[in-house]
ZADO-444172 format. One line per 4 residues: number of its first residue (from 0); their letters; for each residue x negated, y negated, z of N, C-alpha, C, CB. Coordinates in nm, 4 decimals. Glycine has a CB too. Layout:
% ZADO-444172
NUM> A> X Y Z X Y Z X Y Z X Y Z ~ ...
% end
This chain:
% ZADO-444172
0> XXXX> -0.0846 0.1159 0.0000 0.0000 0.0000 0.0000 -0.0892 -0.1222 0.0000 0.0963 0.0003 0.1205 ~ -0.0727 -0.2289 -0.0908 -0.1717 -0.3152 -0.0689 -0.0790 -0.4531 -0.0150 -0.2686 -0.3326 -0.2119 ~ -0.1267 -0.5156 0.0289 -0.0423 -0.5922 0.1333 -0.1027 -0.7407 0.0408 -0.0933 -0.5641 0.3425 ~ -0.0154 -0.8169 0.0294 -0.0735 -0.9582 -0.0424 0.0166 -1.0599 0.0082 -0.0709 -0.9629 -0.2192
4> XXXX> -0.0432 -1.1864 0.0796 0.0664 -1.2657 0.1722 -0.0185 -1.3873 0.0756 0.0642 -1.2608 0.3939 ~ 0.1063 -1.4490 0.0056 0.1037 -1.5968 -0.0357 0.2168 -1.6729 -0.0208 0.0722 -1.6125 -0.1658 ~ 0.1851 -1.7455 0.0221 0.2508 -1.8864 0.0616 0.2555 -1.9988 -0.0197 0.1931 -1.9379 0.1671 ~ 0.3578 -1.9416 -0.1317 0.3955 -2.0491 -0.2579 0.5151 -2.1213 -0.1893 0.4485 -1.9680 -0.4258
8> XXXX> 0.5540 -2.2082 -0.2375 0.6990 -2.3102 -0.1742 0.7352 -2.4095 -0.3137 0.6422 -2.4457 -0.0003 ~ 0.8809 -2.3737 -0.3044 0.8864 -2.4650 -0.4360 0.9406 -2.6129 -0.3571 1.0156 -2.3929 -0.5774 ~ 0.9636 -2.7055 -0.4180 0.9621 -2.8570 -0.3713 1.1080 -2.8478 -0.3272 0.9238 -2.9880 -0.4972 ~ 1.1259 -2.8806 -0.1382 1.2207 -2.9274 -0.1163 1.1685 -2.9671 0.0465 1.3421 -2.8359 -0.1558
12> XXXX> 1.2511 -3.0898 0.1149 1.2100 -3.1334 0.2446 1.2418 -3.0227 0.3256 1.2737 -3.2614 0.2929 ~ 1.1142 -3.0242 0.4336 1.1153 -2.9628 0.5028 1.1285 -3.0507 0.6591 1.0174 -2.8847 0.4628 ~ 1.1815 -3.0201 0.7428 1.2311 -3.1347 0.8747 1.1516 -3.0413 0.9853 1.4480 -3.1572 0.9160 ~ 1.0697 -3.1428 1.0671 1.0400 -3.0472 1.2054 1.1197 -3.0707 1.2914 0.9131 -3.0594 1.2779
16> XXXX> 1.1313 -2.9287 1.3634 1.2489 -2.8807 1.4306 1.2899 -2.9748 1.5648 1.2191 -2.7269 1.4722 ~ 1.2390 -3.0478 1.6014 1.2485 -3.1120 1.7175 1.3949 -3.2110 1.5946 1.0617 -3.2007 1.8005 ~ 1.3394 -3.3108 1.5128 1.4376 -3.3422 1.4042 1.5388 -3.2777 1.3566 1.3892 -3.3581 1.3128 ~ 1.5552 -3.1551 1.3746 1.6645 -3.0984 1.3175 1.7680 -3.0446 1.4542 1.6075 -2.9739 1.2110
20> XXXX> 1.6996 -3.0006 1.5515 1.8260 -3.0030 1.6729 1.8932 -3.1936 1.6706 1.7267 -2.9506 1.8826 ~ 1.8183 -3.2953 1.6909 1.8505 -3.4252 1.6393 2.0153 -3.4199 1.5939 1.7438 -3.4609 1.5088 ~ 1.9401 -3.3819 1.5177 2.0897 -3.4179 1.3315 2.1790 -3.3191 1.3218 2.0172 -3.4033 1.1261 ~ 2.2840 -3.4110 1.3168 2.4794 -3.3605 1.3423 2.4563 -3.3281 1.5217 2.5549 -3.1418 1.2160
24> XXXX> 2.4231 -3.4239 1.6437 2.4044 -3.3478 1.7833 2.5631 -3.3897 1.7549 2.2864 -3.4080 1.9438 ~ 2.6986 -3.4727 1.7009 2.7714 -3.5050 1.7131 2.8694 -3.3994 1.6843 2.7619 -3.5996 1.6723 ~ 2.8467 -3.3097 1.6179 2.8943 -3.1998 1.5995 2.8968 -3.0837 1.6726 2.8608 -3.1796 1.5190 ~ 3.0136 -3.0569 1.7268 3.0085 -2.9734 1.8415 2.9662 -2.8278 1.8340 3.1295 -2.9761 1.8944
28> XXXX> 3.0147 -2.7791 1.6543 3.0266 -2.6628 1.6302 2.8311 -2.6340 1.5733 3.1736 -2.6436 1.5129 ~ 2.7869 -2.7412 1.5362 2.6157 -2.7451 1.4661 2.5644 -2.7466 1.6036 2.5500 -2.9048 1.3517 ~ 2.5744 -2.8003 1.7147 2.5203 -2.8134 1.8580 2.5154 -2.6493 1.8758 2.6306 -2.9111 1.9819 ~ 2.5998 -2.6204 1.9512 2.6572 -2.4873 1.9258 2.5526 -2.3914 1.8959 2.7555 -2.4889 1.8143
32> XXXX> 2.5935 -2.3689 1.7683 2.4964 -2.2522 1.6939 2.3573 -2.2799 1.7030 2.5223 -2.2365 1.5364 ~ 2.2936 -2.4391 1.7020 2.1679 -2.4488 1.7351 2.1262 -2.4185 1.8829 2.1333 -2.5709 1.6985 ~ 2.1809 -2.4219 1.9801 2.1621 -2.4004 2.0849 2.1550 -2.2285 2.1358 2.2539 -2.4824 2.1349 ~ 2.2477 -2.1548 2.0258 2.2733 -1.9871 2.0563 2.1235 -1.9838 1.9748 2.4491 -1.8790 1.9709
36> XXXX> 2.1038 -2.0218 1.8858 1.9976 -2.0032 1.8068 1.8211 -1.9949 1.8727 2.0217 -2.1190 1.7122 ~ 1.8403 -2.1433 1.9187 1.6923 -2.1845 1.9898 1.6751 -2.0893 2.1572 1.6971 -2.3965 2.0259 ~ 1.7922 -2.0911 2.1648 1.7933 -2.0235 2.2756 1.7103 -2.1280 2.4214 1.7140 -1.8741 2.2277 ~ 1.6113 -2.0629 2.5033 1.5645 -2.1583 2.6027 1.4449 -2.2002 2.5325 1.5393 -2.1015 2.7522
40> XXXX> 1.4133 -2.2266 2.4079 1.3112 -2.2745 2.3368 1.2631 -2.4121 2.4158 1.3583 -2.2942 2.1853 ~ 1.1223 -2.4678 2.4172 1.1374 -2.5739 2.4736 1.0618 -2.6879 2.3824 1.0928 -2.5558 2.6118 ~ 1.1179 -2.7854 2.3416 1.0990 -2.8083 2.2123 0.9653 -2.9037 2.2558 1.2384 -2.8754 2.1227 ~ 0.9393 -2.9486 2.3592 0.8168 -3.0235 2.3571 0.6819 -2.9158 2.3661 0.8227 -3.1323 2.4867
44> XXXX> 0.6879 -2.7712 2.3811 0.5984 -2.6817 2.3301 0.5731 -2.6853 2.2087 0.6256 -2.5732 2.3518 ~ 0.6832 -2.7141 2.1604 0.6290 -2.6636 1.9741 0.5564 -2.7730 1.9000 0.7780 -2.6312 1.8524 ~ 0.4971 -2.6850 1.8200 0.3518 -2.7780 1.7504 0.4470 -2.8756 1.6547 0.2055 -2.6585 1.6284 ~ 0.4004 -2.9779 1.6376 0.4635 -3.0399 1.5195 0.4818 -3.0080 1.3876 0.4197 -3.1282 1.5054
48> XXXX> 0.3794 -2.9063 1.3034 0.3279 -2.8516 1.2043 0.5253 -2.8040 1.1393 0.1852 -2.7129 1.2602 ~ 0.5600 -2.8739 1.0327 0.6974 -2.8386 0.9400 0.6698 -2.7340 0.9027 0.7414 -2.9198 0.8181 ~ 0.6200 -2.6374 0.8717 0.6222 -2.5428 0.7999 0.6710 -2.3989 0.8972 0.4832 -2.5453 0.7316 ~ 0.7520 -2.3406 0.8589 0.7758 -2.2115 0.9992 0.6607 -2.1414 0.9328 0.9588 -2.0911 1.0184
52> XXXX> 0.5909 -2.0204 1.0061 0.4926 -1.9127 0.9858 0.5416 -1.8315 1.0790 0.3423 -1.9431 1.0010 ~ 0.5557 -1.7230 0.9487 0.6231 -1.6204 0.9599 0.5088 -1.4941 0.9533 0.7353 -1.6257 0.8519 ~ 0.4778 -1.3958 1.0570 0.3801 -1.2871 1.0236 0.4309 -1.1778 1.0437 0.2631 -1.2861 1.0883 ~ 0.4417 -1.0602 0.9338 0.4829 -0.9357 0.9596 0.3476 -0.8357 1.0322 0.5419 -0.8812 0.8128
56> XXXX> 0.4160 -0.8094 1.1244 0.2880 -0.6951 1.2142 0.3398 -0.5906 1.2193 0.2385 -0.7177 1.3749 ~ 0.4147 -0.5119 1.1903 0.4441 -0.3865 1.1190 0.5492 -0.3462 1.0689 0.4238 -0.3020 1.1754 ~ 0.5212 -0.2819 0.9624 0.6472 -0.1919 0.8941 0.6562 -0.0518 0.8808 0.6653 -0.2226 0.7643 ~ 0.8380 0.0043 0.8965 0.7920 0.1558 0.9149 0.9029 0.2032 0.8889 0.7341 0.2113 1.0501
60> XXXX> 0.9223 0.3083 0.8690 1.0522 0.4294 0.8412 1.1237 0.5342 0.9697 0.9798 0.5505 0.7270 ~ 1.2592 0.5061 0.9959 1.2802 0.5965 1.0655 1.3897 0.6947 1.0347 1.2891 0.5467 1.1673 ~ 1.3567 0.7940 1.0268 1.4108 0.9247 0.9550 1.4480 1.0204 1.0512 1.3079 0.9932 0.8603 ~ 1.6291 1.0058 1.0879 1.6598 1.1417 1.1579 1.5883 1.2422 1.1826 1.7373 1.1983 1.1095
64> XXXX> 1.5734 1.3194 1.3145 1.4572 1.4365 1.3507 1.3404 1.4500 1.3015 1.4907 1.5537 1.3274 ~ 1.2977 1.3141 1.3053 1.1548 1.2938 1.2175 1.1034 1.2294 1.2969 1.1438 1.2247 1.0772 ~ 0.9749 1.2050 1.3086 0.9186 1.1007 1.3883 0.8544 0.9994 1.3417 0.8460 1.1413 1.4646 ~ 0.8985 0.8785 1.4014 0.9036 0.7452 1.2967 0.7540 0.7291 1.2230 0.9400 0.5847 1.3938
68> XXXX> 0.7853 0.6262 1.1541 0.6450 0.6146 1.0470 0.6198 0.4604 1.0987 0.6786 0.6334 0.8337 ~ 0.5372 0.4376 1.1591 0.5061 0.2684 1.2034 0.3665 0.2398 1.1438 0.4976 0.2347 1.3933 ~ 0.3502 0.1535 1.0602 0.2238 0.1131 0.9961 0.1823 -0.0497 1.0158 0.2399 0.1481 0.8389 ~ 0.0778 -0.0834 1.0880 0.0404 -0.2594 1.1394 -0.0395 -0.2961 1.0386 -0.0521 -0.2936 1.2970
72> XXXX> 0.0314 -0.4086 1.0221 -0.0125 -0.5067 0.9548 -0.1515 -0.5813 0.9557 0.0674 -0.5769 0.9765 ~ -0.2341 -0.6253 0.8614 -0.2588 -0.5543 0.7116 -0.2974 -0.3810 0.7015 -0.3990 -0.6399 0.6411 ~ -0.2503 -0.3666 0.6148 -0.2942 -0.1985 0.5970 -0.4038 -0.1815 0.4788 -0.1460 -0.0935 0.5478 ~ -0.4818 -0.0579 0.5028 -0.5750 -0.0376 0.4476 -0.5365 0.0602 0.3228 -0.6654 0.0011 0.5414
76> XXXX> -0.5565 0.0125 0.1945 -0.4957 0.0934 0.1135 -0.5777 0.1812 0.0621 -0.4341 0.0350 0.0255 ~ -0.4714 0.3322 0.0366 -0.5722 0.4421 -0.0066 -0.4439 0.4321 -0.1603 -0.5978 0.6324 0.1283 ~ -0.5783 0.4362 -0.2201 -0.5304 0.4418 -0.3615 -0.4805 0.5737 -0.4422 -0.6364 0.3923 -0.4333 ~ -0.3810 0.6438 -0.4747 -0.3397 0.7374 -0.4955 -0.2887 0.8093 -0.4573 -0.3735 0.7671 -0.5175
80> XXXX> -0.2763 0.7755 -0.2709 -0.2017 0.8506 -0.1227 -0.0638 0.7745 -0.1396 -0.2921 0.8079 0.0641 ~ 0.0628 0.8471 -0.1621 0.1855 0.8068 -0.1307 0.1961 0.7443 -0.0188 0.2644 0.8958 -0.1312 ~ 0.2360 0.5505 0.0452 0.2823 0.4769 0.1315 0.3441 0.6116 0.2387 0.3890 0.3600 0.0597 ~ 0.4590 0.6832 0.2184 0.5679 0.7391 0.2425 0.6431 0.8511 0.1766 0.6263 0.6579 0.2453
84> XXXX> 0.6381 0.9778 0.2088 0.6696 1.1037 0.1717 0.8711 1.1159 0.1881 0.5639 1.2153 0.2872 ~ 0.9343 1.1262 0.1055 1.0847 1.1780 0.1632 1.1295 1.2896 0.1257 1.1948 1.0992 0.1321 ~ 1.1754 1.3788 0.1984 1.2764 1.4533 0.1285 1.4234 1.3859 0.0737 1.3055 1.5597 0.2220 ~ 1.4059 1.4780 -0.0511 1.5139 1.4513 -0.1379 1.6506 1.4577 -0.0838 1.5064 1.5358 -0.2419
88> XXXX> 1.8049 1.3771 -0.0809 1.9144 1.4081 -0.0082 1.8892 1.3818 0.1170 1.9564 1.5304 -0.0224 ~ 1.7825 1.2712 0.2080 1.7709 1.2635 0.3564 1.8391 1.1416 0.3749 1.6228 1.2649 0.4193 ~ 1.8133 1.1099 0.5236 1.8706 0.9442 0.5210 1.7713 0.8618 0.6220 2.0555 0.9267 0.5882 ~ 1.7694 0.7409 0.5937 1.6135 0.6772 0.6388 1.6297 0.5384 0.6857 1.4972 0.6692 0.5070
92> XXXX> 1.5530 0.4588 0.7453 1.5910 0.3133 0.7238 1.4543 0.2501 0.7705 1.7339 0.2581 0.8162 ~ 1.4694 0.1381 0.7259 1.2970 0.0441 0.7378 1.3374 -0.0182 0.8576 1.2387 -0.0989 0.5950 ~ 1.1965 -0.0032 0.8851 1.1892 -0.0876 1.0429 1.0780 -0.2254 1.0128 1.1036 0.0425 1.1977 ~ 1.1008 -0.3093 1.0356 0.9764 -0.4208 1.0922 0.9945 -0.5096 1.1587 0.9099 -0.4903 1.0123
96> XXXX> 0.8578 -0.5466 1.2116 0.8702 -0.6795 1.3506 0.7788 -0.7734 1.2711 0.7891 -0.6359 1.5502 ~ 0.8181 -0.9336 1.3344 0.7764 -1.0130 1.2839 0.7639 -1.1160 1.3899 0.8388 -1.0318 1.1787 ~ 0.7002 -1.1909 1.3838 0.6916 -1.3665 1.4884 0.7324 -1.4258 1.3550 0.4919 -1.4524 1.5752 ~ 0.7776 -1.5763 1.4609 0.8143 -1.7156 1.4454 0.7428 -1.7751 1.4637 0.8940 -1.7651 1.4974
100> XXXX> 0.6995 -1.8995 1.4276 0.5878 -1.9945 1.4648 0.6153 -2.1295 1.4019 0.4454 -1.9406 1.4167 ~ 0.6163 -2.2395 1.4616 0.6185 -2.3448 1.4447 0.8013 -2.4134 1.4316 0.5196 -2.3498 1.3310 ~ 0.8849 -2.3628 1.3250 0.9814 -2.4182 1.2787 1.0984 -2.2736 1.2521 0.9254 -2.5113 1.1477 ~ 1.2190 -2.3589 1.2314 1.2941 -2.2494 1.1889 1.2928 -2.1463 1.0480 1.4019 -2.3048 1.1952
104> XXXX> 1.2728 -2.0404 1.0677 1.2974 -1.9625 0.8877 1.4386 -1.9588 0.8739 1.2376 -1.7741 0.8564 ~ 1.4562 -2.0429 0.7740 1.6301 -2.0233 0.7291 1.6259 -1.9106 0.5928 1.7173 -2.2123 0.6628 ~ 1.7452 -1.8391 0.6134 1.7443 -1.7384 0.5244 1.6325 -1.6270 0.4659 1.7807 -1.7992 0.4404 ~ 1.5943 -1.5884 0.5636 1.5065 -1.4673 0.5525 1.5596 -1.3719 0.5124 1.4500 -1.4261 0.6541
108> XXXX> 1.4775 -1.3413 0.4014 1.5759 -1.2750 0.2670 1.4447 -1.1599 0.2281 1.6276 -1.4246 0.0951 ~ 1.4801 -0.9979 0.2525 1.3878 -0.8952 0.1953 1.4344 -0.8198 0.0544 1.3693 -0.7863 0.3075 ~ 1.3153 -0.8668 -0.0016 1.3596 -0.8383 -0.1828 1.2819 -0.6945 -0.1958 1.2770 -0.9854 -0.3287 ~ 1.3318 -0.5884 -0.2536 1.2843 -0.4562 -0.3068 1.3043 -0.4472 -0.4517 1.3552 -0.3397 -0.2408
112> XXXX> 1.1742 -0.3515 -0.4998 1.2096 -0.3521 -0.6586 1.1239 -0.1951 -0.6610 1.1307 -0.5171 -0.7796 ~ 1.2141 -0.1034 -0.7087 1.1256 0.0351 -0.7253 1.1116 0.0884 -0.8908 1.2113 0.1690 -0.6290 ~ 1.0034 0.1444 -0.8861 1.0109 0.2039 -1.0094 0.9918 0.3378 -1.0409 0.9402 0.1501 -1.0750 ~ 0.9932 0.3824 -1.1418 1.0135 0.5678 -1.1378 0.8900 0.5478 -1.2591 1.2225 0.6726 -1.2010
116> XXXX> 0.7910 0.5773 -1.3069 0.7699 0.5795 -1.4609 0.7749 0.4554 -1.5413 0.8676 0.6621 -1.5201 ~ 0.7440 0.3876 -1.4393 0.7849 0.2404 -1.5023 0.8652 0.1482 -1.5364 0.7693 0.2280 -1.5666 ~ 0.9691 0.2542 -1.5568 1.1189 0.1896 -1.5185 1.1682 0.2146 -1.4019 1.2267 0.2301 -1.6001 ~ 1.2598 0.0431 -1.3591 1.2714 -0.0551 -1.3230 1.4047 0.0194 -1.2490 1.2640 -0.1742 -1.4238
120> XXXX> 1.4615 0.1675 -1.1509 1.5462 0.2331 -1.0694 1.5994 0.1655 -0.9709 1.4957 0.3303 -1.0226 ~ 1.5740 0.0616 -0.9101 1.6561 0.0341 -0.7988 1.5703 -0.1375 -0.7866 1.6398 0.1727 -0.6462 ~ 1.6979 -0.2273 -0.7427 1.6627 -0.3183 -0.6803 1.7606 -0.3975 -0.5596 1.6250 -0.3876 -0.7782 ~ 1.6633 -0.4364 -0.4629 1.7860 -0.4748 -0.3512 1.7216 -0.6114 -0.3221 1.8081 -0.3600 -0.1915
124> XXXX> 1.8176 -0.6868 -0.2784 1.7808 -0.8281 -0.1688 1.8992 -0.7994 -0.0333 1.8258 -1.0287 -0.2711 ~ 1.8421 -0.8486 0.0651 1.9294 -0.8568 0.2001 1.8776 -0.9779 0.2537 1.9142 -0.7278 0.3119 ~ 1.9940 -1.0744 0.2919 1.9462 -1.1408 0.3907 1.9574 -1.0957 0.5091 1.9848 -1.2424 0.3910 ~ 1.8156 -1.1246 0.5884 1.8375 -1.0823 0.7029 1.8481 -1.1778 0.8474 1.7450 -0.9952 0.7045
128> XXXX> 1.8361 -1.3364 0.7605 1.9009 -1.3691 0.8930 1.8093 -1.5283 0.9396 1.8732 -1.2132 1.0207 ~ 1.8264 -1.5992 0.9963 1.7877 -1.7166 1.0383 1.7446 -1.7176 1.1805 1.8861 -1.8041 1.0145 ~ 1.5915 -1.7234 1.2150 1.5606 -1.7415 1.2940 1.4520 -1.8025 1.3536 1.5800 -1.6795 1.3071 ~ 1.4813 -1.8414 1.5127 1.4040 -1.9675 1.5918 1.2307 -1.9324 1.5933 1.4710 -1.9789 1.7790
132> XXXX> 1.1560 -1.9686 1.6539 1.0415 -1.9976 1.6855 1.0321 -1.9043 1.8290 1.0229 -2.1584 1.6897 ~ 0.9343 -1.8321 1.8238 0.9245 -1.7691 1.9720 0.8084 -1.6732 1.9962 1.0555 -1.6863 2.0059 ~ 0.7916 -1.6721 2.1220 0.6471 -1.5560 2.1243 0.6986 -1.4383 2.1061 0.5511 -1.5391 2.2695 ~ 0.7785 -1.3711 2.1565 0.8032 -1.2263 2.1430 0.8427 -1.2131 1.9885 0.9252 -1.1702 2.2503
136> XXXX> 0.8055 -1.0980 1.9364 0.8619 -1.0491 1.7702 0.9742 -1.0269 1.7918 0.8055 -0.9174 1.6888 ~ 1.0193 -1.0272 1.6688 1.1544 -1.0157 1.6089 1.1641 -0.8548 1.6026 1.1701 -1.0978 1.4521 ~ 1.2360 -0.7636 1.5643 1.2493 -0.6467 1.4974 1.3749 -0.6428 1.4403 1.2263 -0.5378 1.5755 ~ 1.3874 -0.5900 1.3169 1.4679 -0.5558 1.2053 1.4939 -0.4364 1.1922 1.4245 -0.5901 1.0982
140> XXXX> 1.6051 -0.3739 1.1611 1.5910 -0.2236 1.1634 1.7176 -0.2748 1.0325 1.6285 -0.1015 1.3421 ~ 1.6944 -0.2018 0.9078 1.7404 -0.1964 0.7717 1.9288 -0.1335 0.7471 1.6154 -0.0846 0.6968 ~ 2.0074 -0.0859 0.7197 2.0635 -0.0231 0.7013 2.0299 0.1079 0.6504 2.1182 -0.0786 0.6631 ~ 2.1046 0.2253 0.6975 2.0159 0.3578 0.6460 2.0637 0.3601 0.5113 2.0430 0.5158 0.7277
144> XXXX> 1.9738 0.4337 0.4647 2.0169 0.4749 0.3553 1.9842 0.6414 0.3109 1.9635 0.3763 0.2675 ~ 1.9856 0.6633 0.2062 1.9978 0.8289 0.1090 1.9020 0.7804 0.0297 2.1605 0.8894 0.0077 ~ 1.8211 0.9028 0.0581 1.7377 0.8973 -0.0982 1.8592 0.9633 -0.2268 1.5605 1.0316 -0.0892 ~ 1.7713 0.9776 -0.3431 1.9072 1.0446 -0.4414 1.8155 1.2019 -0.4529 1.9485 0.9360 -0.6514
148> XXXX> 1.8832 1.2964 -0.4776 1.8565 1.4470 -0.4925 1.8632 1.5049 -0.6427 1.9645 1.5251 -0.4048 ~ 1.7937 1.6075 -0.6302 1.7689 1.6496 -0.8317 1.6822 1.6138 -0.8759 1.8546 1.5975 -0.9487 ~ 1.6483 1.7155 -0.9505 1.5088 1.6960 -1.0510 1.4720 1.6099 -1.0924 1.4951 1.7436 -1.1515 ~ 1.5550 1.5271 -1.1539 1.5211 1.3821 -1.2247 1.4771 1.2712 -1.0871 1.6877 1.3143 -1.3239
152> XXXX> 1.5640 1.3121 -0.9559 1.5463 1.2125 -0.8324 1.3524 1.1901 -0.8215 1.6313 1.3065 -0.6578 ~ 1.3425 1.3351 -0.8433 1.1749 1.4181 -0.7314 1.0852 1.3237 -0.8417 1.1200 1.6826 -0.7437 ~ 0.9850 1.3052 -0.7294 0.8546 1.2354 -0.7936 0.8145 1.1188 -0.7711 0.8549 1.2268 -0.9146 ~ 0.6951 1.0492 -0.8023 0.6313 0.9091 -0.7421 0.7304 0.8456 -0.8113 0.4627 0.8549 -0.7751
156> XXXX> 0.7159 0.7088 -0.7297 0.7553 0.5977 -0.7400 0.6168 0.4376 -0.6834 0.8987 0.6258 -0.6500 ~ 0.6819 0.3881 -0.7593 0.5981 0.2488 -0.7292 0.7160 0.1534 -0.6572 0.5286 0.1654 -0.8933 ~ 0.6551 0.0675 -0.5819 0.7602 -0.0525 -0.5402 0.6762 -0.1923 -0.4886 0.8675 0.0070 -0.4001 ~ 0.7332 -0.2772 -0.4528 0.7133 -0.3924 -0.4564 0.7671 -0.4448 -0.3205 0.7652 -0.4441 -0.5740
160> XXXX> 0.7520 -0.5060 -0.2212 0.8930 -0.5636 -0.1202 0.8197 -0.7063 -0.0859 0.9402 -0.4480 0.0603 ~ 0.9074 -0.7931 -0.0801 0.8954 -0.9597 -0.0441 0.9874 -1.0076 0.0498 0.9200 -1.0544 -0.1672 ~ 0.9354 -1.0944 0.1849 1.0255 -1.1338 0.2677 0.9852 -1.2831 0.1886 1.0082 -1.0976 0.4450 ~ 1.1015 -1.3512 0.1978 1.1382 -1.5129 0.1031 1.2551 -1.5819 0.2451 1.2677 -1.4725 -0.1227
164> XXXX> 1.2082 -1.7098 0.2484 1.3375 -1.7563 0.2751 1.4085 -1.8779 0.1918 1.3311 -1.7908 0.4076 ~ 1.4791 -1.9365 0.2308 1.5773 -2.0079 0.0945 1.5114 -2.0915 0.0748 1.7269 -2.0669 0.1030 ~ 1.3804 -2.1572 0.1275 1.3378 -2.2316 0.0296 1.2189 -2.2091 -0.0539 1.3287 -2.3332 0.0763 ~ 1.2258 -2.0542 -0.0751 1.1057 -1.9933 -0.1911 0.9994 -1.9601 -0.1085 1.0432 -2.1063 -0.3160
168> XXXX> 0.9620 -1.9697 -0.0043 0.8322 -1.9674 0.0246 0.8192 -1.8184 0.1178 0.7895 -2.1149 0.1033 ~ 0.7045 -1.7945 0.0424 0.7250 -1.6324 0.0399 0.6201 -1.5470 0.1788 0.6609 -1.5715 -0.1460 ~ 0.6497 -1.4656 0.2313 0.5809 -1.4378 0.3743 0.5280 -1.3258 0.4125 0.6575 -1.4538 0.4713 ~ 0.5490 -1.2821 0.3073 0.4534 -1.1205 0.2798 0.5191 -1.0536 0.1557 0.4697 -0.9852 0.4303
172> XXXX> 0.4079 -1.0040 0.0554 0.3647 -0.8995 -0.0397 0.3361 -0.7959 -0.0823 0.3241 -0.9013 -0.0620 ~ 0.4317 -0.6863 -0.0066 0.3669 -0.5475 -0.0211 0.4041 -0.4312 -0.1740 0.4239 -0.4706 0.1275 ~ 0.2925 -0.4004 -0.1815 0.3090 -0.2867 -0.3401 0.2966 -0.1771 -0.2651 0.1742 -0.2856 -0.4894 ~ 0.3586 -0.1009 -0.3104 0.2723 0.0453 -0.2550 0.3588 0.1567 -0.3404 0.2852 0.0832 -0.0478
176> XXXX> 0.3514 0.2954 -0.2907 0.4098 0.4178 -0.3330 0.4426 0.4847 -0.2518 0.3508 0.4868 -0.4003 ~ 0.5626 0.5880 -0.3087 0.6122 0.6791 -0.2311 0.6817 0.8242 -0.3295 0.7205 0.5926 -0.1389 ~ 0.7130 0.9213 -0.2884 0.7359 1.0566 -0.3231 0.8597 1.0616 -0.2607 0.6318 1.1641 -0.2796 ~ 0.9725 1.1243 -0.3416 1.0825 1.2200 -0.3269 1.0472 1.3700 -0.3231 1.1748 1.1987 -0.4363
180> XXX> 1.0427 1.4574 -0.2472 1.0041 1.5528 -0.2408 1.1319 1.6748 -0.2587 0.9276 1.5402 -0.1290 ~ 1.1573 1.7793 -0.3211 1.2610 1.9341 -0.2879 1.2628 1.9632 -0.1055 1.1600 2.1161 -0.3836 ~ 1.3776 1.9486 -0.0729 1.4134 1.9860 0.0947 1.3140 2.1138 0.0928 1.6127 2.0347 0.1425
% end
């Protein structure tokens, strides 16, 4: 899996967060949700720096009567070793933890793109969600899912996954591979 973190941003204002609890405080229902949000955040801790930084410190698979797959961030890639082994017809779901730092990530959004042979089998986006600034990580746990079963299912795959939030700016890069395997 080769792990590639760039931090492109396409042009739009970015507000530091001390400024943004600020604006609409007149609004009872924006008070509100910023307050469930920040939680006991204390805003004269936080650095001034607009930009949120976002770091993934691990990602992993957890597979009924299996024992989970947790891999920390950056990983060392072995070139030609499948990321992740499945049996064919199982059910699975991605795990990862992440920090907050500096500002809010609005719309944290995980993009997947797999391929079989080069063609282009599956693609997903999920948002997963808007969140504050804080020392403890976050953790995500995916919706499960099914691999697909049958001959045509079995065999490598390539993939791609990107955490983005809505304003383009992107927070990790991972390629890697994986195998459908016969139960």
């Amino acid at each position: 899996m080769d792990v590639i973190e760039d931090n492109f941003h396409l042009d739009s204002p970015m507000v530091p967060l001390k400024q943004q609890v600020e604006l609409d405080k007149d609004d009872v229902s924006l008070r509100k949700w910023k307050e469930q949000l920040l939680g006991s955040l204390q805003l004269d801790a936080i650095d001034v720096n607009v930009e949120p930084e976002v770091k993934f410190l691990t990602i992993g698979m957890i597979q009924p009567g299996q024992e989970d797959v947790t891999l920390t961030l950056p990983l060392t890639s072995t070139r030609g070793v499948p990321t992740f082994v499945l049996k064919e017809n199982s059910l699975y779901s991605l795990k990862f933890t992440f920090t907050v730092q500096h500002n809010l990530v609005s719309g944290l959004t995980y993009k997947n793109k797999v391929w079989k042979s080069g063609i282009l089998v599956d693609k997903t986006s999920v948002m997963i969600g808007t969140f504050a600034p804080r020392k403890e990580p976050y953790t995500h746990v995916m919706e499960e899912e099914e691999t697909p079963s049958g001959v045509l299912a079995r065999g490598s795959y390539t993939a791609e996954t990107k955490f983005v939030d809505d304003d383009g700016l992107c927070y990790l890069k991972i390629n890697y591979s994986f195998q459908i395997v016969k139960n």
